[in-house]
N, C-alpha and C positions, 0 to 999 in steps of 0.2 A: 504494500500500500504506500510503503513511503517512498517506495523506487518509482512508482507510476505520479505520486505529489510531486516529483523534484523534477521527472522530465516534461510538468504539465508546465513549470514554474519555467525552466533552459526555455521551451520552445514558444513559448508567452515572452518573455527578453526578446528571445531570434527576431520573432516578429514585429515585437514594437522597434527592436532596433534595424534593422532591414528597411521596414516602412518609413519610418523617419527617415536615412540615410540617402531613399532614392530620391527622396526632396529637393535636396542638394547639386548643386549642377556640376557637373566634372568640367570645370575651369581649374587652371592652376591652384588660386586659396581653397577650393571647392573638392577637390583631391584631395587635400594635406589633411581639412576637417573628416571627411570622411574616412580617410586613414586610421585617424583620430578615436572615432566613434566605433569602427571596425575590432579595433584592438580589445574591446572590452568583450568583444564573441570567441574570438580564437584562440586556438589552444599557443600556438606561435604565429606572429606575423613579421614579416621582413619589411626591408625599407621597398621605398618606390613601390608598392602593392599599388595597382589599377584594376579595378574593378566596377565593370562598366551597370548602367541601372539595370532593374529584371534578373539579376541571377539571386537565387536562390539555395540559404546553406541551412540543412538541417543537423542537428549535432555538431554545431559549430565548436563546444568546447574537445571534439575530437580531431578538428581538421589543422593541419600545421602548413601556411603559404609561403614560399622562400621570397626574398627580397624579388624584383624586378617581375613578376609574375603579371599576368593578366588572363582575367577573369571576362571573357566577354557576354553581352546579354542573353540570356535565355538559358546562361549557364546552369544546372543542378547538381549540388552534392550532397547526398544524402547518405548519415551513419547510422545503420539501422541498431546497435546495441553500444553501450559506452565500451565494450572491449576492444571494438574494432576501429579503426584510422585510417586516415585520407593524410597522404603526406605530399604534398608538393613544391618541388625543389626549385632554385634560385633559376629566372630565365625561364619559366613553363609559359607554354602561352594555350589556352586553353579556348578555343574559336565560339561562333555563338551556338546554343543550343546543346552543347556536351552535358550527358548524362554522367555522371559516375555516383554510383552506389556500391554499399560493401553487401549488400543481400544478404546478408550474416552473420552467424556470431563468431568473432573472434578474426574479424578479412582486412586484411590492407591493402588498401590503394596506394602503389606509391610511382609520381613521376619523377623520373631525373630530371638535370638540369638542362634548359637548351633545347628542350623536346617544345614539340608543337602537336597538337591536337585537334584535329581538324572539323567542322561543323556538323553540329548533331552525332557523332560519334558516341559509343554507347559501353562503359568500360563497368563489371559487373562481379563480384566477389574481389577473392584473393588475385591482385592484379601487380607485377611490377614491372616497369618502363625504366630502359636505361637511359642513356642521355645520349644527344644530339640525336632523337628519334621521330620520325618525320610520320604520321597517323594520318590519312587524308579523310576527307569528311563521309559519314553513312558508315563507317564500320564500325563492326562489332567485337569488342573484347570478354569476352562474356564467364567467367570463373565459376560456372557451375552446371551442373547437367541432372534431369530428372529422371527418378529414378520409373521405370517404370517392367518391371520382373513380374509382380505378382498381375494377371490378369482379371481374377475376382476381387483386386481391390482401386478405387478410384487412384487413378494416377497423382491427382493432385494431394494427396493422402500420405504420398509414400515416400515423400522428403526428397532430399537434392543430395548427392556428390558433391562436394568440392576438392580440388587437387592442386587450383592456382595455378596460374599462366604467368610465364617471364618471357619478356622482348628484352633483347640483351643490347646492348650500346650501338649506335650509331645504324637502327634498320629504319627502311621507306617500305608503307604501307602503302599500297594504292587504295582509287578509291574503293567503298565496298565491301574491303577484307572481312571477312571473320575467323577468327580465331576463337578457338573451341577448346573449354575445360584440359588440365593436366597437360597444355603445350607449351615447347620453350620454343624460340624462335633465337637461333645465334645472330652473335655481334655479325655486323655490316650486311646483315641479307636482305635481299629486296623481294616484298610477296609483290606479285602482280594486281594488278584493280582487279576483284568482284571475285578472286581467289577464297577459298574457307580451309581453312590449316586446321587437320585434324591430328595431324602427326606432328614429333619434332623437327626443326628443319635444323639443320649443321651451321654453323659460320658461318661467311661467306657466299652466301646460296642465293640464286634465283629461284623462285617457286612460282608457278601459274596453274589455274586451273580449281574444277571439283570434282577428287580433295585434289589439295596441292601438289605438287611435284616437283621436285630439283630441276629446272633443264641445263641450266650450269653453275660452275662454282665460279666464284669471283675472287679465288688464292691467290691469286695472279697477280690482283688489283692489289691485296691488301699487303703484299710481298714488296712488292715495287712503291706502292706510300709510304712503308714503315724502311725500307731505303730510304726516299727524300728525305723523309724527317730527319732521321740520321745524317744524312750529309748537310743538310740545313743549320742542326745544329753543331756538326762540326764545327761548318763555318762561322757561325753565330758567336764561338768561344775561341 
């Protein structure tokens, strides 16, 4: 009973402070107050937060936003139990319309730094994004799967899977993609637009298609940049 008083009490704040906040016009002073007012909902907030009118944060004392982030309109994050977190790293930019929710108990959302997120994108349980990772808009991240084995028992009855999905540093999503429950997706791979990733994909990888499939590696690519860099820095020192 007191657990159900205290998140009637958080989600009563949200909203008078949300409401109030869209008041305020995103002008330079208009920002900085709003920032301002922001700070008294979040679990952590970083400097330069933008955060445009229309988005919507539920369980705000579980979300953590890094410094230079942006929040566009139509935005939602939703925590559905106080175990779970939403963590979003310094440089996220987060397009209009994105969904993320943790759908569970005990799920983290978490974006690296430098990632982009592209409109209406729809990111669901245990989710983690690495950094400089490029998400085009309409796909789906989705960290949970229903169970459905018993046939005399209603589907919606018989609870969900979770496994959690990682996108590992520096991949492009086309648009479209989904990715499906207990998949890792390695560093620098590119899924192809309207691709659904049911399996792991390697490092390095190109994937197209339903399901997805390797058509080549990109070793090659990541051989010869982490050359340059090396010689760059040589030079540099």
């Amino acid at each position: 009973m007191i657990f159900n008083y205290t998140n009637k009490l958080i989600r009563a704040k949200e909203l008078i402070i949300t409401t109030c906040v869209d008041w305020i016009p995103l002008i330079a002073g208009g920002v900085f107050i709003r920032n301002l007012i922001y700070r008294l909902l979040f679990k952590k907030m970083g400097a330069s937060v933008y955060i445009q009118h229309g988005a919507e944060f539920i369980g705000t004392n579980c979300i953590e936003l890094g410094s230079k982030s942006f929040i566009a309109r139509g935005t939602n994050i939703t925590i559905r139990n106080f175990d779970s977190k939403v963590i979003i790293r310094t440089n996220v930019k987060l397009d209009k319309g994105v969904v993320i929710d943790t759908a569970g108990d005990n799920c983290c959302v978490e974006i690296g730094e430098d990632t982009f997120i592209g409109p209406y994108t729809c990111i669901a349980g245990s989710v983690k994004i690495g950094k400089y990772c490029l998400i085009a808009g309409h796909s789906g991240i989705i960290a949970n799967n229903r169970i459905f084995s018993n046939p005399t028992e209603m589907i919606c009855q018989q609870g969900v899977n979770r496994q959690g999905i990682v996108i590992e540093d520096n991949c492009w999503l086309g648009f479209g993609v989904k990715v499906l429950d207990g998949v890792t997706i390695g560093e620098g791979s590119v899924i192809g637009a309207g691709a659904v990733v049911t399996k792991d994909i390697p490092a390095y990888s190109v994937a197209v298609g339903i399901p997805a499939k390797v058509i080549r590696s990109r070793q090659h690519e990541s051989q010869s940049t982490n050359f340059m860099e090396r010689k760059l820095k040589q030079i540099a020192s």
